[in-house]
Steps between C-alpha positions, in 0.01 A plus 500: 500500500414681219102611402392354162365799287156313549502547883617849495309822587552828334498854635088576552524771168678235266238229578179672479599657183594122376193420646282758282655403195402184555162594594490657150629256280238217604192734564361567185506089439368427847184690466403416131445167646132618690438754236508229203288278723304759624396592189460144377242394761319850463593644869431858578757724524494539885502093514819501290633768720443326768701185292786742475521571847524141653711425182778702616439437816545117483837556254662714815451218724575260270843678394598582868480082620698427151761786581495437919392154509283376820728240657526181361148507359490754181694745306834429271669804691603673187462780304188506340189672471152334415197585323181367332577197241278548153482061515195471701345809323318330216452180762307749725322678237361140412429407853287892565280411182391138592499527852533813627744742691467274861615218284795692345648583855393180677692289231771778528530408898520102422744579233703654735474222786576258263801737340634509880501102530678440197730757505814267669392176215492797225868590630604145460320459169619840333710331212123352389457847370846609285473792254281236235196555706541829695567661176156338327325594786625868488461523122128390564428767795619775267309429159191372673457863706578709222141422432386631813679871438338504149138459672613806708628692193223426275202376746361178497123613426442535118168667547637761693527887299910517669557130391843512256471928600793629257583765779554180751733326232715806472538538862566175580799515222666854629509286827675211314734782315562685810638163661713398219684882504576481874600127522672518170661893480477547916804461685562352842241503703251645278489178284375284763237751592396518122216319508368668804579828339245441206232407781529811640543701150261304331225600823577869446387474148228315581377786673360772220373134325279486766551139592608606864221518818668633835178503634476232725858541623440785779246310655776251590652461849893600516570192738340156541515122473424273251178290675593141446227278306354827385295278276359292747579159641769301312352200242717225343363363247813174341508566195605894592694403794685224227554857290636680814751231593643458126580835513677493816727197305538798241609761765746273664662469144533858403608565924737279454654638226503775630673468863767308255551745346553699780761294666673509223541878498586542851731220502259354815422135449187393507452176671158284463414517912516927360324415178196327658442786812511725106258266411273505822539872463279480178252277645414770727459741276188272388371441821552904567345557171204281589411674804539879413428482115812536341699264277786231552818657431855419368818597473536850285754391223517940415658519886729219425657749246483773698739290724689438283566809369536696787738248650254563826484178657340602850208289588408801781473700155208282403363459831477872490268479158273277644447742752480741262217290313304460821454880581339539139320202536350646841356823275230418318520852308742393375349192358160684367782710311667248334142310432387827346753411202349497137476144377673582181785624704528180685456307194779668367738420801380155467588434176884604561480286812350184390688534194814497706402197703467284157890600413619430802354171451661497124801577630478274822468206205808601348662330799368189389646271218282559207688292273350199666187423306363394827563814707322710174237250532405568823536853451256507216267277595436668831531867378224427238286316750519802728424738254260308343169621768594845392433473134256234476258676738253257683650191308397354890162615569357167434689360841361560797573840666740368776737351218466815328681682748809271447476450185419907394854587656766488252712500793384253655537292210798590355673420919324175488619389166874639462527364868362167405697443177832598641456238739437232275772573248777688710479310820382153390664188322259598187670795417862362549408211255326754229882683529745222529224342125575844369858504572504159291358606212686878467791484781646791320230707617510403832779747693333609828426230774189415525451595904574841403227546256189631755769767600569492883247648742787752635528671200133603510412898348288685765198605454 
């Protein structure tokens, strides 16, 4: 019987090579994850180090069960590599400055038991959340962080003599310039690495600037462990552990996609007994996350690409960058290294990446049937409501501090209400009777059937 390309393993040389260049592609996207937060909470530099480490380290577990599996219990046993998800960043941030850091990773634990329950309903549920509401949601993530970068760029202390420092604009834009000439001129390999590229340029010439302190970074061990609850004993306080489980519900989405995606490449179909052990995979990312101080992960839509255009469908590839993710996660020079970066540097990265996550969203809605005045309603109505906390700054400080947390995310609110309206107008009798009234008034404009107008949760973009 013959080996599906999914099950097979390559000569040792091919797959760890694969398994760099995966490595490579996600990195730089992994770690800006507990720099931006990091930096957003006010963590020294050898606490955000020590972020990076179990980061990575918790993304190389995480991406060996998805590629191996453990029996029947987790992993989708495909392909994929896994890495920090920017949807529970500005959640967390939100959660550090009401309640504190033991509240961020005690709701992050929850989050994850309750992720690992309702992973096999979620599986059965999936066409609840087509491209309408994944692509809000996605939209939402990417505008609402850009903010974030910009306080990294330009500091987010206006009596400070380097807040709005010309010399950190200009760096921060030859990292954004540097990205677009390798991702736009570079060819093969060197355009997925662009991005990466200008982290690395843009840190060399951050170096005569000044803006660069090795100092710390010696002092560092070559080889240890991330200490789990390195902030003390876990505290779960609702109204973050609420926060923690919504964004689970948003990981599952984008996962989802994802691992679609993915079985559509490879030509391996996924079934929903596969997709919910995916699912369950996630949820322990949380609970891993909770415990050593790293973040819930997802499904890397970059390495999705990189399958696809490699034509490299080896799960043992995969499996291999885990590993490869664990051995840096296990150096904590390496993380006071990475920690040491300039904040206009990571700013700069930032931008390109959240910017990227808001048009994969656009273009994730492009799926859907915007024609229908009910599909651009949603669509509108929840975009603007998610945006809305990020240009109407503390229109909620008058509610009390636990519904600020909710209610502060963008995210959050932009899930709850593109969910919530789909499901009343594209899955209801309401909806079907606002169509079939339409249809009598203008039944020349009426061409598409109405079930296809949410767009079908198969065809969901990764992310």
């Amino acid at each position: 019987m013959a080996i599906h390309p999914v099950d097979q393993r390559l000569p040792i040389a091919r797959q760890s090579a694969f398994a760099l260049q995966h490595v490579l592609i996600m990195y730089t996207g992994c770690i800006t994850v507990p720099l931006v937060f990091g930096a957003a909470v006010g963590l020294d530099r050898s606490t955000v180090a020590m972020l990076i480490s179990a980061d990575l380290l918790v993304a190389g577990i995480i991406t060996i069960i998805q590629s191996l599996g453990v029996g029947k219990v987790a992993g989708v046993r495909l392909p994929i590599v896994c890495g920090a998800t920017f949807a529970g960043l500005t959640p967390m941030i939100l959660i550090a400055k009401e309640y504190g850091l033991q509240a961020v990773y005690g709701s992050m634990l929850v989050g994850g038991v309750v992720g690992i329950a309702l992973a096999v309903p979620f599986a059965k549920i999936v066409r609840y959340f087509p491209p309408l509401v994944t692509g809000v949601v996605l939209t939402v993530i990417g505008i609402s962080l850009i903010g974030v970068a910009g306080g990294l760029i330009v500091g987010n202390d206006p009596t400070s003599p380097s807040f709005a420092d010309p010399k950190n604009l200009a760096l921060a834009a030859a990292v954004v310039v540097v990205a677009v000439a390798f991702i736009c001129l570079g060819r093969g390999m060197w355009t997925q690495l662009g991005v990466l590229m200008a982290l690395v340029i843009g840190t060399v010439i951050a170096i005569p600037m000044g803006l660069i302190d090795l100092s710390g970074v010696g002092g560092s061990a070559w080889v240890g462990f991330p200490m789990p609850f390195h902030f003390g004993a876990p505290e779960f306080p609702v109204t973050a552990v609420v926060a923690m489980s919504i964004v689970m519900a948003v990981v599952f989405a984008e996962s989802t996609a994802s691992m679609l995606a993915v079985s559509e490449i490879t030509g391996k179909p996924l079934k929903k007994a596969d997709l919910a052990r995916g699912l369950v995979a996630d949820g322990m990312s949380g609970v891993l996350g909770g415990i050593f101080n790293a973040f819930v992960d997802t499904v890397f839509s970059q390495n999705v690409g990189a399958v696809a255009t490699t034509r490299v469908y080896s799960r043992y590839v995969t499996a291999t960058s885990g590993a490869i993710l664990i051995v840096l996660g296990l150096i904590p020079r390496m993380g006071e290294v990475v920690a040491a970066l300039p904040d206009p540097v990571v700013g700069g990265v930032g931008i390109i990446l959240f910017s990227t996550v808001a048009v994969v969203g656009i273009n994730t809605l492009r799926k859907v049937d915007l024609s229908d005045p009910i599909n651009t309603t949603i669509a509108a109505v929840s975009v603007g409501i998610g945006i809305l906390p990020e240009f109407a700054e503390g229109m909620f400080e008058r509610f009390p501090s636990s519904a600020q947390i909710l209610l502060g995310s963008g995210i959050t609110l932009a899930a709850a209400s593109a969910f919530s309206l789909n499901l009343l107008f594209n899955h209801t009798r309401l909806g079907e009777l606002a169509r079939r009234s339409r249809e009598s008034l203008h039944p020349a404009a009426q061409t598409e059937p109405a079930t296809s107008s949410a767009g079908d949760a198969s065809a969901i973009v990764p992310v």
